[in-house]
C-alpha positions in Angstrom: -11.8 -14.2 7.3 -11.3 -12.9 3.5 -9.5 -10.2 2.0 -10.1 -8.7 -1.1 -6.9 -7.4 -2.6 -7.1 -5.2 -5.8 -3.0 -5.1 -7.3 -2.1 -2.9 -9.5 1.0 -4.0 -11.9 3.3 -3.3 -14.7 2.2 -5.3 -17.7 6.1 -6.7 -17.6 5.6 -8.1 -13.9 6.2 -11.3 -13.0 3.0 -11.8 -11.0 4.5 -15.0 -9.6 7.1 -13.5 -7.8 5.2 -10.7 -6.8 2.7 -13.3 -5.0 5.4 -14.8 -2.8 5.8 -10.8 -1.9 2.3 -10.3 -0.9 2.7 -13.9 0.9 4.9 -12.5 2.9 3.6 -9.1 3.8 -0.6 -9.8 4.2 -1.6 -11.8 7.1 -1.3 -15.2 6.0 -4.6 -16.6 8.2 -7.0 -15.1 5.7 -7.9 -16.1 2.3 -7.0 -13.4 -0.4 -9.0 -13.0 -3.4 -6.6 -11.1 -5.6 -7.4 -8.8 -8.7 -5.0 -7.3 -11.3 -5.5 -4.0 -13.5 -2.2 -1.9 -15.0 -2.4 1.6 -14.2 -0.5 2.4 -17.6 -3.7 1.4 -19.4 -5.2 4.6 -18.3 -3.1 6.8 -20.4 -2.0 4.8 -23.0 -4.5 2.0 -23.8 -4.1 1.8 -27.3 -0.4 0.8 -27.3 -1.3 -1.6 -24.9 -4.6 -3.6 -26.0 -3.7 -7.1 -27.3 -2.6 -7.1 -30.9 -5.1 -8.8 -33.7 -2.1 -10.4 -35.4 -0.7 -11.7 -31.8 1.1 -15.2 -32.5 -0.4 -18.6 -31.0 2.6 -18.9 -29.8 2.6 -16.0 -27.8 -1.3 -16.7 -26.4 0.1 -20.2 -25.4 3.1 -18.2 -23.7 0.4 -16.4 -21.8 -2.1 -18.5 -20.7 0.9 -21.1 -18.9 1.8 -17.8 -17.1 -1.7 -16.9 -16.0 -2.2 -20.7 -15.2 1.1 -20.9 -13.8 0.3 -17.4 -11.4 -3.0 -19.1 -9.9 -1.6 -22.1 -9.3 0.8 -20.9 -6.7 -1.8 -18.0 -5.6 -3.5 -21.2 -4.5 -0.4 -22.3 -2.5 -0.2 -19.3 -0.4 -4.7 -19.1 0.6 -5.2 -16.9 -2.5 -7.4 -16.9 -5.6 -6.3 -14.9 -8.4 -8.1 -13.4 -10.6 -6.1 -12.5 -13.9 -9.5 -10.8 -16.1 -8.7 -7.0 -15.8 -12.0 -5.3 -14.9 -10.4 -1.8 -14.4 -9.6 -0.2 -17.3 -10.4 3.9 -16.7 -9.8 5.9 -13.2 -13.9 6.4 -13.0 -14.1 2.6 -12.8 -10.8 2.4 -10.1 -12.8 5.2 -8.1 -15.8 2.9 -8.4 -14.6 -0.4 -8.0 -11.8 0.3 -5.6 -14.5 0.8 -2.5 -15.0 -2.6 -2.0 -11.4 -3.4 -1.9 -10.0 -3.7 1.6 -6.6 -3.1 0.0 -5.0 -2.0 -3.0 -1.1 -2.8 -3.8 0.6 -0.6 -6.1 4.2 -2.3 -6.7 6.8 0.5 -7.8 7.3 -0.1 -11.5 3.7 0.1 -11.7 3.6 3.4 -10.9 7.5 4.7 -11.6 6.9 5.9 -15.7 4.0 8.6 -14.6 4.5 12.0 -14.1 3.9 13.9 -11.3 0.1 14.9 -12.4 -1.3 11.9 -14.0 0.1 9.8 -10.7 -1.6 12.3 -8.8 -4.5 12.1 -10.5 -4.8 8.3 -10.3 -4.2 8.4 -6.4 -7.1 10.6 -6.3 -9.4 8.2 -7.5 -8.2 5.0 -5.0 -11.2 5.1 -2.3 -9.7 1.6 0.0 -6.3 1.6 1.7 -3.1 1.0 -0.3 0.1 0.0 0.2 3.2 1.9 -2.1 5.3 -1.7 -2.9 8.7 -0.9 -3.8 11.4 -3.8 -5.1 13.6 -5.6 -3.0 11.6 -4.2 -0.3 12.9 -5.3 3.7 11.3 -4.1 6.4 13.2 -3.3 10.2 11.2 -1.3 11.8 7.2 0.1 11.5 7.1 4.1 11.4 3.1 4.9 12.4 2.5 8.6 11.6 -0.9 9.5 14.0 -1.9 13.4 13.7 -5.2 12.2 17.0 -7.3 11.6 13.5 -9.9 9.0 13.9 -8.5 7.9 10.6 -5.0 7.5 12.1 -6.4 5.2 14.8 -8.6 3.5 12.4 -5.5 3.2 9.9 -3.5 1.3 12.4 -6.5 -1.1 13.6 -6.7 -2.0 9.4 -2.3 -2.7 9.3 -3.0 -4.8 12.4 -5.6 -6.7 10.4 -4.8 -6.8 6.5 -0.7 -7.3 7.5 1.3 -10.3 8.8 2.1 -10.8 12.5 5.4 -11.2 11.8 5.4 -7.3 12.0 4.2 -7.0 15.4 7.2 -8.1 16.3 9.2 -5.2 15.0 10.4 -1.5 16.4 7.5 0.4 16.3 8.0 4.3 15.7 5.0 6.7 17.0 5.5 10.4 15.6 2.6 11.9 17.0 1.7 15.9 16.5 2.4 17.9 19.6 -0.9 18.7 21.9 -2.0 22.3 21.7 -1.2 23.9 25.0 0.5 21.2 26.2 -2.7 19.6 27.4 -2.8 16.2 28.2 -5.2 14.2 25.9 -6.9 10.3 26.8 -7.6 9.8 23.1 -3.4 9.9 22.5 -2.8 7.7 26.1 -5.8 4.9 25.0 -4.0 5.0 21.4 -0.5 3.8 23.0 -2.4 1.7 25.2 -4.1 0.2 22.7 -0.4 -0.7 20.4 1.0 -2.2 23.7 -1.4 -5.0 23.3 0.2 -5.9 19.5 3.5 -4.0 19.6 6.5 -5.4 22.1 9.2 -2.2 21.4 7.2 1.1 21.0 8.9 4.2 21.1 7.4 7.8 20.8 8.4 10.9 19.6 6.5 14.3 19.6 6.7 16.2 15.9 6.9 20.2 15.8 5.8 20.3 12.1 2.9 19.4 9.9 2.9 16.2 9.4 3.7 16.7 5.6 6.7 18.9 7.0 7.7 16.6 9.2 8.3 13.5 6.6 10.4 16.0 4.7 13.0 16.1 7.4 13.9 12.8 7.2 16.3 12.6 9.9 13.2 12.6 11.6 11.7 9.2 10.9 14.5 7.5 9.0 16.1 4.0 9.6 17.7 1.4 7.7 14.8 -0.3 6.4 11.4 1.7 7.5 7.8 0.9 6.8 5.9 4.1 6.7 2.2 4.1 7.6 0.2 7.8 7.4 -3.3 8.6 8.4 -5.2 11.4 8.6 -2.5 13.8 6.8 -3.4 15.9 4.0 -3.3 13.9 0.8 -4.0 16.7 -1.8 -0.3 18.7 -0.9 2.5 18.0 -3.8 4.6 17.7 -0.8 2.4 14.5 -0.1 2.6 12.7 -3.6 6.4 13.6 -3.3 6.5 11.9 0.1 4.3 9.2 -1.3 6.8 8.1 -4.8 9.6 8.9 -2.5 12.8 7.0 -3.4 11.2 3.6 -4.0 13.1 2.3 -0.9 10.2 1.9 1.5 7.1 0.0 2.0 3.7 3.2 2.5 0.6 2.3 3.8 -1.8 5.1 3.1 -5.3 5.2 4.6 -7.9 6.1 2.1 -12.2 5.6 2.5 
């Protein structure tokens, strides 16, 4: 099986690190080929575009970096691809829909303000995963509203993530049922998690589901990753939800 990964990262990143990251969060059965682009090229390119005058020295630098990054992306099943392609949000909207994942770590994405980060979300059309630093995860937070894309959200964690997650508390907050009536859809969901998921627990939200992540007593832990599908991603309450603290792992469904 093969993933393609499209990663978006600070021009300061260490991709090497950040590979050992991904190594331990994707499922590590499938061969990753991995792209890079740098969101911060999108508003301020010119700053950023290599310099005519750059030093030798500095292109040597460079290129044992890039060389250094594939190298051990071949260590952990992955081919890297270090030519940016993605240079404008029309080509991101474009390109990005025959990602199966994109991974935006946090100081990637951390210098934008509110309406330009909003605006480059807008344009991802694959899944992707918020990344913070120094990220740990305890327990799995799955926010399911009876979407489709909810269900089909969780069916792409179970197969773009590690197993090693599985193994983890698994938090359902599920919207409550109008009338109180019983629905198979939500019972064949939780059926369906029982066959991955060893400690499930469920809990019934009285809010939207933008709402309810703003009441965090509601979902927070000591080290949560938070998955949403099928909630409304065009609220400001959303894109605050999604920069959040930087403390937490998001997985947001997108097609």
């Amino acid at each position: 099986m093969k993933h393609k990964i499209l990663l978006a990262v600070d021009t300061k990143t260490d991709i090497s690190a950040l590979l050992e990251d991904l190594f331990n969060l994707l499922n590590k059965t499938h061969l990753k080929y991995i792209s890079l682009f740098y969101p911060e090229r999108f508003v301020n390119s010119k700053s950023l575009e290599t310099s005519s005058d750059e030093s030798l020295d500095s292109l040597v630098k460079k290129a044992e970096k890039e060389l250094t990054a594939k190298e051990k992306a071949y260590l952990y099943n992955m081919s890297l691809d270090t030519t940016e392609s993605i240079k404008t949000k029309s080509q991101l909207s474009s390109l990005s829909t025959v990602y199966d994942l994109l991974i935006w770590e946090q100081s990637a994405f951390s210098a934008f303000d509110s309406e330009t980060f909003k605006s480059i979300v807008q344009h991802i059309k694959c899944p992707f995963l918020m990344l913070p630093k120094n990220w740990e995860v305890k327990n799995l937070i799955i926010l399911h509203d009876g979407s489709v894309d909810s269900v089909r959200m969780t069916k792409s964690f179970i197969n773009l993530f590690s197993s090693d997650f599985l193994e983890l508390p698994l938090s359902i907050l599920m919207t409550e049922l109008e009338n109180g009536n019983e629905n198979g859809g939500e019972k064949a969901f939780i059926e369906y998690l029982k066959l991955f998921f060893k400690n499930i627990g469920i809990q019934l939200m009285c809010d939207n589901a933008v709402d309810c992540l703003n009441q965090r007593a509601v979902y927070d832990s000591e080290r949560p990753f938070l998955m949403l599908g099928g909630v409304n991603n065009n609220t400001d309450d959303f894109y605050t939800i999604l920069r959040g603290e930087g403390k937490m792992p998001m997985f947001i469904f997108k097609v």
